[in-house]
C-alpha positions in Angstrom: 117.6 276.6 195.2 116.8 273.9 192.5 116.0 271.8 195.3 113.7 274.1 196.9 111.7 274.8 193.9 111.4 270.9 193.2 110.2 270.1 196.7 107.9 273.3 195.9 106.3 271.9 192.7 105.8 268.5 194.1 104.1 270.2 197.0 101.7 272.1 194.9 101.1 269.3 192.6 99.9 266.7 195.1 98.8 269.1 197.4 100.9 267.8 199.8 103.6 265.4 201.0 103.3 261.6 201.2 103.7 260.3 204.5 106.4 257.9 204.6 105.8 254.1 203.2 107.3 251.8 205.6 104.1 251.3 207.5 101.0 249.7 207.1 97.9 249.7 209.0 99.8 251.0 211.5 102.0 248.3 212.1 105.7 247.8 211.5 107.6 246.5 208.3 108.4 243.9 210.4 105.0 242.6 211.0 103.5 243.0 207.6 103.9 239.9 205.1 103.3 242.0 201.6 102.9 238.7 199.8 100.1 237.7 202.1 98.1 240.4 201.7 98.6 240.5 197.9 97.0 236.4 197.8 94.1 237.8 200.1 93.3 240.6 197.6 93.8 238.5 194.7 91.1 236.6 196.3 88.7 239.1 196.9 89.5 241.1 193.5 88.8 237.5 191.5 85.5 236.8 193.6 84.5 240.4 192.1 85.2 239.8 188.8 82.8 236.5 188.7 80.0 238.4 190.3 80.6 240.6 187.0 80.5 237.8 184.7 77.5 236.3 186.4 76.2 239.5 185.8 76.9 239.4 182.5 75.4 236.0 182.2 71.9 237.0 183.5 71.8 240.0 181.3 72.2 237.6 178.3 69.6 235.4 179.4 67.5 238.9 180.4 64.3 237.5 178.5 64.1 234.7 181.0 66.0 235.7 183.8 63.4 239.0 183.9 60.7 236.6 184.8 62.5 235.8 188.4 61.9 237.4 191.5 64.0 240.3 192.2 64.7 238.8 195.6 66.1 235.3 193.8 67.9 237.4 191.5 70.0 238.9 194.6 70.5 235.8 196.1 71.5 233.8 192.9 74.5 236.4 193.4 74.7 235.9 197.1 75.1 231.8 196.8 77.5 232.4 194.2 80.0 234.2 196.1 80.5 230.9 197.6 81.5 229.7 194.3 83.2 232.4 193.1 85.3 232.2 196.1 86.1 228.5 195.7 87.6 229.2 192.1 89.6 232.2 193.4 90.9 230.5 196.3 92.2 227.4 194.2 93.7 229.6 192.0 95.4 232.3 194.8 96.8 229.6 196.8 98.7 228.6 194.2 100.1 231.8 193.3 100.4 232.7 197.1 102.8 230.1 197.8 105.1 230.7 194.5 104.8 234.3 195.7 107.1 233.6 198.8 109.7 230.8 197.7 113.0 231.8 198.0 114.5 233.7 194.9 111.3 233.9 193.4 109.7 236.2 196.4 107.2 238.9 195.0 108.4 241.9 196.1 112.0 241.5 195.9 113.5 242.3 192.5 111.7 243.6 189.6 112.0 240.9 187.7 110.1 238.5 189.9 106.9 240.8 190.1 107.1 241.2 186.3 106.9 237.4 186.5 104.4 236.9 189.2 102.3 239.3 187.4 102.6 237.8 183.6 101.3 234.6 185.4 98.5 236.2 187.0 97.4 237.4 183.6 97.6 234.5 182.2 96.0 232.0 184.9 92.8 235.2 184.6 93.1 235.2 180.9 92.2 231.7 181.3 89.7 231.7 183.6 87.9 234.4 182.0 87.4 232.5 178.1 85.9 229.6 180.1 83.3 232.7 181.6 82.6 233.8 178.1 82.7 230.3 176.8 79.7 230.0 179.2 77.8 232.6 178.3 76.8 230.4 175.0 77.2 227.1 176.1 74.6 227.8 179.3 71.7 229.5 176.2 72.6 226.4 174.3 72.4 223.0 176.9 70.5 224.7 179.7 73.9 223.7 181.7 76.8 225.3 182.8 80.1 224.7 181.3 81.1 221.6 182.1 82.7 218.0 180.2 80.6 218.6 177.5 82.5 221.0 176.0 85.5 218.1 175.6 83.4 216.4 173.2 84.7 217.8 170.1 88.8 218.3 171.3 89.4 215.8 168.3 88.1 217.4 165.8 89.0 221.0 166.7 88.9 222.3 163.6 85.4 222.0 162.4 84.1 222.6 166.2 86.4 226.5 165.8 84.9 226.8 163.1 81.1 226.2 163.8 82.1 227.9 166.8 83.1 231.1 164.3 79.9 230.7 162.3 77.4 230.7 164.7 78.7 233.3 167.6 79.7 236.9 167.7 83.5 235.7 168.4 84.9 238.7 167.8 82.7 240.8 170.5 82.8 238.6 173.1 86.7 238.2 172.6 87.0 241.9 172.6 84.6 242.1 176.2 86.5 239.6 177.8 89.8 241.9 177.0 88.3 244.8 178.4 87.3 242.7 181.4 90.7 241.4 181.5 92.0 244.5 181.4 90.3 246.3 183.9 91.6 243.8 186.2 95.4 243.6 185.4 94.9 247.6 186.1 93.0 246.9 189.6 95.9 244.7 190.6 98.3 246.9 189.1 97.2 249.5 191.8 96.7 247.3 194.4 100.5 246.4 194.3 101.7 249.6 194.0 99.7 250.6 197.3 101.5 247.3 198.8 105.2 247.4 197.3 106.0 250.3 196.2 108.4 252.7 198.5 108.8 249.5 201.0 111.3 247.2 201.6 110.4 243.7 200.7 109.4 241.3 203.6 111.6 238.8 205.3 112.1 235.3 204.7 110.7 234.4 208.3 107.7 237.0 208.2 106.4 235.2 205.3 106.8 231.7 207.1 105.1 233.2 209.6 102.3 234.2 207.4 102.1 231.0 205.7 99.8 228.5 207.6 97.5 231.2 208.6 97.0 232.7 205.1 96.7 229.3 203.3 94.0 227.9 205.8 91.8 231.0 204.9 92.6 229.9 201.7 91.9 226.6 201.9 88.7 227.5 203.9 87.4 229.7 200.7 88.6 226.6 198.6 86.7 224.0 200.5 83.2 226.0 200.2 82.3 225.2 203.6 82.7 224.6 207.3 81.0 221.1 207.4 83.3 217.9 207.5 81.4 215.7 205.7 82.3 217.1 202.2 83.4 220.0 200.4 81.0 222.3 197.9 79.2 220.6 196.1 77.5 221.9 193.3 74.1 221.0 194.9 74.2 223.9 197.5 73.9 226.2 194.4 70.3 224.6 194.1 68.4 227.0 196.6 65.5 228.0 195.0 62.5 226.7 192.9 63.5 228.8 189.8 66.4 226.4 188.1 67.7 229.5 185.8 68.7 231.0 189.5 69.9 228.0 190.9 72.3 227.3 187.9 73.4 231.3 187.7 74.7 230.2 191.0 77.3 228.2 189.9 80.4 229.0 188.8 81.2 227.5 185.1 85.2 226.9 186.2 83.8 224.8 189.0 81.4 223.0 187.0 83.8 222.4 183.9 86.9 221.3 186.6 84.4 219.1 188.7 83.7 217.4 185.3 86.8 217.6 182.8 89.5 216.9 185.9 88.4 216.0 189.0 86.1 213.7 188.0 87.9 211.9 185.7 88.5 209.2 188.9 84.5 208.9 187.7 84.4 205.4 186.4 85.3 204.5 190.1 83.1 206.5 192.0 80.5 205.9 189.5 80.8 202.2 189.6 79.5 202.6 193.3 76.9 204.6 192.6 75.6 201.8 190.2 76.2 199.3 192.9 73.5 201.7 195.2 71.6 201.6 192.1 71.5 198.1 191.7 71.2 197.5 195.6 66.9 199.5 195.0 66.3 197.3 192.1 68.7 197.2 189.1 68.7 194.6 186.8 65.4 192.1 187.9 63.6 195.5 188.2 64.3 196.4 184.4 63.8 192.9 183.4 60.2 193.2 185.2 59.9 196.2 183.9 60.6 195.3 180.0 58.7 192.0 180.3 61.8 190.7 178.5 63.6 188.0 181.3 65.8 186.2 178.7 66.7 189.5 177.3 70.4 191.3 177.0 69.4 192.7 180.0 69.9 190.0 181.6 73.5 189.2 180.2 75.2 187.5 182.9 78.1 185.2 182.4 76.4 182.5 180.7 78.4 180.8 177.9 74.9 181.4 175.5 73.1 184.6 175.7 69.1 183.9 175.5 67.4 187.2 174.2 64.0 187.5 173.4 63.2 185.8 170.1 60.7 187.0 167.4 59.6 184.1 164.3 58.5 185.7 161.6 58.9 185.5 158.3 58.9 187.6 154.6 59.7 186.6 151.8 59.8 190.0 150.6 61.2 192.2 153.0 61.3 195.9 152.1 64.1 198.1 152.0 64.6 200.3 155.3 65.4 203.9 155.1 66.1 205.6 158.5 66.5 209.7 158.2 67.8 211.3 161.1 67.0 215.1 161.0 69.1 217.1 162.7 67.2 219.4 166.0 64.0 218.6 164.4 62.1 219.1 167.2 58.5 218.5 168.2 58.6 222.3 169.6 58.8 223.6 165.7 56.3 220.7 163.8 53.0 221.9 162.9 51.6 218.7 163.3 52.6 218.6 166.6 53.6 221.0 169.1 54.9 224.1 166.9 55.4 226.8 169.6 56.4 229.5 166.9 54.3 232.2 165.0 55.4 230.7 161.4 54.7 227.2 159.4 58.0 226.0 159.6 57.7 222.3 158.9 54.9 222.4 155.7 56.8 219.4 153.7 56.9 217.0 157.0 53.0 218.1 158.1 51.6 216.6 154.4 53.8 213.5 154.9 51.8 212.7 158.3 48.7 212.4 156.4 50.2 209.7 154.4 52.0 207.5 157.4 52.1 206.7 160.7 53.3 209.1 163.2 53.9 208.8 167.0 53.1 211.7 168.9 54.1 210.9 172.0 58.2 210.1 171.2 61.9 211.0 172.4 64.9 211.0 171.7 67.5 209.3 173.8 69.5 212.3 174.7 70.2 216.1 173.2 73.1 214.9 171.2 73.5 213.9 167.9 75.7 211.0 168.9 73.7 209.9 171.0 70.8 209.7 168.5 73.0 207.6 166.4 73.9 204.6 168.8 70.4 204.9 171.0 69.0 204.6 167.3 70.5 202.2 166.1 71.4 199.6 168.6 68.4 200.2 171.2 70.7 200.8 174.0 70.3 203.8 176.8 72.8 206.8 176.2 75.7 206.6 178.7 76.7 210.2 179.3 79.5 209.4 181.3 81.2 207.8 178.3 80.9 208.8 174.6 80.5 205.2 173.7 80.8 206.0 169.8 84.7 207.0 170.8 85.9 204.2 173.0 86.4 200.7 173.2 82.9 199.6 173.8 81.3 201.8 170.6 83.9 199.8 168.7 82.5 196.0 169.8 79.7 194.7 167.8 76.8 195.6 169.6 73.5 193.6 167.6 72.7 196.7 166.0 69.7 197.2 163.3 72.0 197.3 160.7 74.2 194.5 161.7 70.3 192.2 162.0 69.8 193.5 158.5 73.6 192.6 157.0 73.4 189.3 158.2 69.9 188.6 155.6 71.8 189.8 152.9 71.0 194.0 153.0 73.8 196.3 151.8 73.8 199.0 154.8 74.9 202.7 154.5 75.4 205.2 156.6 75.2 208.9 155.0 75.9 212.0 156.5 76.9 215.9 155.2 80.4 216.1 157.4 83.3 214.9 158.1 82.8 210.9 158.8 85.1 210.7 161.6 83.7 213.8 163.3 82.4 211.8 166.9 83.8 209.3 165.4 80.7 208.4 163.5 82.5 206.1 160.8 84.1 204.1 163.2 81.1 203.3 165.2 79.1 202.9 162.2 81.1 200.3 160.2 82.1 198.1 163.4 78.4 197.6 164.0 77.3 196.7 160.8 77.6 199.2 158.3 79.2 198.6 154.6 79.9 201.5 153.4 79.6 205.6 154.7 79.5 208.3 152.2 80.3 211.6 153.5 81.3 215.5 152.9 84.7 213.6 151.9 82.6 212.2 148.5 81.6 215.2 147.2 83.3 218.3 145.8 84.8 220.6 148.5 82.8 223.5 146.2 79.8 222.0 147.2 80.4 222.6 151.2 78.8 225.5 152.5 80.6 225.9 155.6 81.0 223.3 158.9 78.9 221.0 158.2 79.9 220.2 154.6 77.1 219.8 152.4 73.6 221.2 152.7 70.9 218.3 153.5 69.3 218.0 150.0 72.9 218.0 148.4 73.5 214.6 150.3 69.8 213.6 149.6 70.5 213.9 145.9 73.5 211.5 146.5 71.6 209.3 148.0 69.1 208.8 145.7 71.6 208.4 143.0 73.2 205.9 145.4 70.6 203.4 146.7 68.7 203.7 142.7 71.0 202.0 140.8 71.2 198.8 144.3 69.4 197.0 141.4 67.7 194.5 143.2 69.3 194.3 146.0 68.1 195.0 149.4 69.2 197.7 151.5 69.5 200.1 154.6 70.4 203.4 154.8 70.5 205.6 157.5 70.4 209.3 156.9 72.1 212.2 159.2 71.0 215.6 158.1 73.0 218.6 159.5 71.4 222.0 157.7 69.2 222.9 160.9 72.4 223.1 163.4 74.2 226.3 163.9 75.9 228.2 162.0 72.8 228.0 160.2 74.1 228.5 156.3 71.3 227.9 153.8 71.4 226.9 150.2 70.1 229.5 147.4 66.7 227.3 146.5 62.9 227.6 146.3 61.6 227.9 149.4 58.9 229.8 151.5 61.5 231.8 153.6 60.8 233.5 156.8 61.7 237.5 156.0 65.3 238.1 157.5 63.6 240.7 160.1 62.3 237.7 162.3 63.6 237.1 165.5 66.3 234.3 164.9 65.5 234.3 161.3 68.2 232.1 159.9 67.6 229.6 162.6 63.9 229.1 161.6 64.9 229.2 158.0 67.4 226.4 158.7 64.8 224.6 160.4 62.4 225.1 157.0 64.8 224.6 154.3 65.9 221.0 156.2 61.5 220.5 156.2 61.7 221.4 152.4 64.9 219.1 151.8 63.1 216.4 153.5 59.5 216.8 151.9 61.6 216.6 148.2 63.7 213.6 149.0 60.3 211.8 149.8 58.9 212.8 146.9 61.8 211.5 144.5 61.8 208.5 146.1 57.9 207.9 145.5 57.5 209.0 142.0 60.9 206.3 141.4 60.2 202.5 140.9 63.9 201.8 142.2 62.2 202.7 145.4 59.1 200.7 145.4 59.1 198.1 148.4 60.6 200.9 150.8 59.9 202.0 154.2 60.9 205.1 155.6 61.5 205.8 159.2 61.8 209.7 159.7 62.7 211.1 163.1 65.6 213.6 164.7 68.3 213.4 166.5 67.1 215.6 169.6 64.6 217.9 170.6 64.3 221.7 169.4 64.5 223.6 173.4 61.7 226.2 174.2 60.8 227.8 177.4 63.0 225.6 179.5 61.9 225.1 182.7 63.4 222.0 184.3 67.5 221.3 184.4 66.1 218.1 182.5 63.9 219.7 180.4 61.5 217.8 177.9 61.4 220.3 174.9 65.2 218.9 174.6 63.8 215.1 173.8 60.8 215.6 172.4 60.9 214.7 168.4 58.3 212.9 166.4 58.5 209.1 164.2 57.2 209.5 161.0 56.6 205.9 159.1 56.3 206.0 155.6 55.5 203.7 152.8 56.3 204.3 149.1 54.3 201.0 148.2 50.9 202.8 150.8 50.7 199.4 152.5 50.4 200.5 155.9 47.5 203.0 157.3 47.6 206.4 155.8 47.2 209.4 158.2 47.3 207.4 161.3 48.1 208.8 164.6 49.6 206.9 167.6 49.6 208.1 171.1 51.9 205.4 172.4 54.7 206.6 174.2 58.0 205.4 172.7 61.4 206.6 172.2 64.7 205.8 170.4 65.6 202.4 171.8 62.3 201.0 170.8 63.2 202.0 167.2 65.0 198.9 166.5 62.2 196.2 167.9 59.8 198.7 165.6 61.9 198.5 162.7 62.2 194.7 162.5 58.2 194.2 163.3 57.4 196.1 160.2 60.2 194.0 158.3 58.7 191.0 159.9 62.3 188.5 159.7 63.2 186.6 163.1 65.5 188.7 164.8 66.6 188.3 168.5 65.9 191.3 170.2 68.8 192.5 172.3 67.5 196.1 172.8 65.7 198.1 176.0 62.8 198.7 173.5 59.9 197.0 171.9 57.5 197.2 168.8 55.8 199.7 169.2 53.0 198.6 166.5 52.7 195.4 168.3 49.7 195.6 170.9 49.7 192.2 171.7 53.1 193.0 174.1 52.2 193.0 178.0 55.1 195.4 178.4 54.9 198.8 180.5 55.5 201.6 177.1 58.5 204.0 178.5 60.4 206.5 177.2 64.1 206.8 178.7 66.9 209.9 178.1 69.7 211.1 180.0 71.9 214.0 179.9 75.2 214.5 181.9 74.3 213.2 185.4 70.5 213.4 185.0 68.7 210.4 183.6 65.1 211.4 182.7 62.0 208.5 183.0 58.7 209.2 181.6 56.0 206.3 182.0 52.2 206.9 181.9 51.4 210.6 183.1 54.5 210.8 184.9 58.1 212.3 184.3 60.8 211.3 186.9 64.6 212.8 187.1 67.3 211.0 188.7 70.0 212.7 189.6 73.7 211.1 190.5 76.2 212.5 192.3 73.5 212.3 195.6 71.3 215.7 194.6 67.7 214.2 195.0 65.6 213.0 192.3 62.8 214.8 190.9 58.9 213.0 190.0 56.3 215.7 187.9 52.5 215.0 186.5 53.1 215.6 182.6 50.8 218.6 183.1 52.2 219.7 185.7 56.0 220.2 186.3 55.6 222.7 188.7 54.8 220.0 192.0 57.5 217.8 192.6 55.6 214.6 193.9 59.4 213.8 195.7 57.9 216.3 198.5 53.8 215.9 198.0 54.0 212.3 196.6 56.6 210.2 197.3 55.1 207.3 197.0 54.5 207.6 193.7 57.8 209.5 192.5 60.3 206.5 194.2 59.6 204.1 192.0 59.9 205.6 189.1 63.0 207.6 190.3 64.2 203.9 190.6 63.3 202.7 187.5 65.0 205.4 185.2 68.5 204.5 187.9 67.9 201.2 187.1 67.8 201.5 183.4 70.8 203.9 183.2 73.0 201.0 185.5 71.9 198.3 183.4 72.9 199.8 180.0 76.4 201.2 181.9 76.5 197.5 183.2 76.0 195.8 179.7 78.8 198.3 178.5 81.8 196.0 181.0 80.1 193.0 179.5 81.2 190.1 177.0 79.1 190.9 173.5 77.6 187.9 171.6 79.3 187.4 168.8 77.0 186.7 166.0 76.6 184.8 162.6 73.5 182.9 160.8 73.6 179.3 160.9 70.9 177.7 158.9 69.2 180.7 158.8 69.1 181.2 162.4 71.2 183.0 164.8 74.0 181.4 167.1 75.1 183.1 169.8 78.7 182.8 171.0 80.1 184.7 174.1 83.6 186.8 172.4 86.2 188.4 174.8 88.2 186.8 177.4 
């Protein structure tokens, strides 16, 4: 009777009985390999949960991604899938074949699912941060996730906590949860259709199942049918709208092409140069810099012949160079502010009192790379964070290292942590004395990641170089207020009211314009500063409206030349194009000392130069070439170059005009291999004999 009514309650409570288990699709227990078609779902399950985090992705770039055509919209999605599919096929396959070894086999005790599905989890839980990682990082560079994001794994502390500062941390962790949730719950149910009530499958079965299941797998992995090559992330570029073609990708390809696979780069990359070199290379440069004899043309002479410039002063001025952080042409009034505020009044009355260049960039969208372009005249090489490794650490013949040898005490000041991209290391073994840093001051002066606000560390400065007595000096400043997490001081200055759209980013950007403008001002109304000449620029550009993968709002920053002794032209405007490696040769013109010039740049101030006026920049795998009223992109890794009228980066003359956009294309390869060339090369070795330079070969 108790047996009855139980089978009766089951009855009415599922509203009827459950067929038997032991089949599947109709076929046979024997037939079926459960573990198999667990890896396949997996597969298709992960693909779906990418689509959602692409989703996700587009709705956080909604103000830009609304301006696409539905129809590219839906096919960003559809190319992908192929993506998506890649990732989840890596990651299946793997789990796939632990599924069926021997004493670990799925569906045979309950302690091997509980296993297989705690490292499921895990490999998702994974896979998903990098997702929300990307969500920020893609707004940010205009790039998915990729090496980039390595940059700071050595000083993980302050990176955490800018990271804290600047980003709803705790929302997006608690999204990706739910995300991750909903999928442990999918697969939860997807097993239980598959495992439970049947017996687990054989040995042989899943041998059987093996080669067929892991060449779908391997199919999905590889991206494509053609032999040639896998993926690459070039297919994801279908469309004329770079937002779409970049949605596309998949940030756990583009950070494992990057941060693992192509750490083998340096090889593979040294054949690209050898392509490079094979269309012009190094006599192309050398034509196109006017400068035969120069360190461009370092070969494996015993005496390296640069380009040397007589001159002499016998009263050369100090040299102040201040480096402000994302101070961006995009934001300056005086010359391309793109916002509806005055954001930069302190910087736009210095103009009328200097020189500035209005047609400059910066030599990548990186701080560090704003540093060493800066300061030794070299291209930025992407592929390797010179300021960390072996090469940053050689003496390269840096601006401060020309100054040191004629006597100048040389600083370096910044608002952090000195050895954060290992900026004290790179400074002092190329020519800097002595770096003063967050580590100087009182830890109750920080204000959060970046140590001390800008004009804290200008006050310090001016302390600092005041009391040099007579002594000569150079000091380069590195200001850090206008970055993310944007924490601003409590002093007196026009804010912008906190109901703005990114209102403490714009008043970051105006208290570092009002730190700036008072620093100036101290140092003029101070005879300790007399004889002084002051070199303000940025770091990188301020993005807006980005449009290209290379975009220019990224480079575009201004040089500012001041004078506290008003010897040079007051309110004068240059046009000249120019960037950061012809700050050094620009520098030393205005000092007016011989000096050999080992740098890819020139004097900007100097008209009597037959040289063709360039501005170079690169960011990971794109190097960027701007020369008269064009702006070429050249592209490694074989996607094809780009070539755009200035006023008009809609055409690309690669299809229209390629007659015009090759040579270009070429020269900004054949600048990039030069400076990666020059990198694997003996440096001269340095010292003042007589007061003139000898040059001696050092290294093997």
């Amino acid at each position: 009777m108790g047996y009855q009514l139980d089978f009766t309650f089951r009855f009415l409570h599922h509203g009827r009985m459950k067929k038997p288990r032991d089949s599947l699709f109709g076929l046979r227990p024997g037939y079926i390999s459960l573990p198999a078609l667990y890896a396949l779902a997996m597969a298709g399950v992960l693909t779906l949960f990418f689509e959602l985090w692409r989703f996700i992705l587009m709705v956080r770039l909604w103000d830009r991604a609304s301006e696409l055509p539905g129809w590219v919209l839906f096919k960003s999605f559809l190319v992908g899938a192929r993506f998506d599919l890649v990732i989840a096929c890596y990651l299946t396959v793997f789990l796939y074949v632990l599924s069926i070894i021997p004493g670990l086999e799925i569906t045979r005790r309950k302690w091997t699912l509980s296993f297989h599905t705690g490292l499921l989890s895990v490999v998702a839980a994974v896979i998903f941060l990098m997702h929300m990682v990307d969500l920020e990082f893609y707004s940010f560079f205009n790039s998915r996730l990729n090496g980039v994001a390595l940059t700071w794994r050595e000083t993980p502390g302050m990176a955490l906590s800018m990271i804290w500062d600047m980003f709803p941390v705790v929302w997006y962790l608690l999204m990706t949860a739910v995300i991750l949730i909903g999928f442990i719950l999918i697969m939860g149910r997807i097993r239980r259709w598959l495992f439970d009530g049947r017996a687990g499958s054989s040995i042989r079965v899943n041998l059987i199942y093996l080669p067929v299941v892991t060449a779908i797998l391997f199919v999905g992995a590889r991206g494509r049918l053609a032999d040639k090559s896998p993926i690459r992330s070039g297919v994801a570029y279908f469309s004329e709208y770079d937002l779409a073609n970049q949605m596309a990708l998949n940030p756990a390809f583009t950070f494992w092409r990057d941060a693992i696979y192509d750490a083998r780069d340096k090889e593979q990359l040294a054949k690209m140069m050898a392509t490079v070199q094979s269309t012009g290379g190094e006599p192309l440069v050398r034509r196109l810099l006017g400068m035969p004899d120069s360190l461009i043309n370092r070969t494996d002479q015993k005496i390296c012949r640069p380009v040397r410039f007589e001159k002499q002063n016998e009263d050369p001025p100090n040299v102040m160079i201040v480096m402000m952080e994302s101070f961006g042409s995009t934001k300056l009034g005086a010359l391309d502010n793109r916002f509806p505020w005055d954001l930069s009044p302190c910087f736009d009355s210095l103009v009328e009192e200097g020189i500035l260049f209005t047609n400059f960039y910066s030599a990548g969208m990186h701080t560090y790379s704003g540093v060493f372009s800066t300061l030794t005249g070299s291209p930025h090489q992407f592929t390797e964070l010179v300021m960390k490794q072996v090469p940053g650490q050689t003496h390269f013949r840096s601006l401060a290292a020309v100054l040191k040898d004629y006597g100048y005490n040389t600083w370096f000041f910044t608002t952090h942590d000195p050895h954060f991209d290992n900026m004290q290391g790179f400074a002092m073994s190329n020519g800097i004395n002595r770096v003063v840093s967050s580590l100087d001051f009182d830890p109750d002066e920080w204000i959060g990641t970046w140590g001390v606000p800008d004009h804290v560390l200008f006050d310090r400065v001016v302390e600092v170089l005041g009391n040099e007595n007579h002594d000569r000096w150079f000091a380069m400043l590195l200001s850090t207020s206008n970055h993310g997490p944007w924490k601003v001081p409590d002093v007196p200055f026009a804010r912008i009211a906190d109901t703005a759209d990114k209102a403490d980013e714009l008043n970051a950007f105006k208290y570092s314009d009002w730190s700036l403008g008072r620093l100036v001002r101290r140092m003029q109304n101070d005879p300790a500063f007399s004889n002084t000449l002051i070199f303000i620029t940025a770091d990188n550009g301020t993005p807006y409206g980005q449009t290209l993968d290379l975009d220019l709002t990224y480079f575009q920053i201004p040089l500012l030349i001041l004078d506290t002794d008003n010897r040079i032209p007051a309110g004068l405007r240059v046009d000249r194009l120019g960037g950061q490696l012809d700050i050094l040769a620009t520098v030393m013109g205005q000092v007016r000392l011989d000096y050999d010039n080992y740098s890819f740049g020139h004097d900007l101030l100097d008209s009597s130069l037959e040289i063709t006026d360039y501005a170079q920049f690169s960011e990971w795998y794109r190097v960027g070439y701007i020369e008269g009223d064009y702006y070429a992109i050249y592209r490694l890794r074989g996607q094809q170059g780009s070539c755009y009228r200035l006023d008009d980066l809609t055409d690309d003359l690669v299809v229209s005009n390629p007659a015009v956009a090759t040579p270009l294309i070429d020269k900004a390869a054949a600048i990039f291999r030069t400076g990666w060339e020059n990198m694997r090369r003996p440096v001269p070795d340095h010292s003042l004999v007589d007061g003139h330079t000898v040059n001696v070969l050092s290294g093997p």
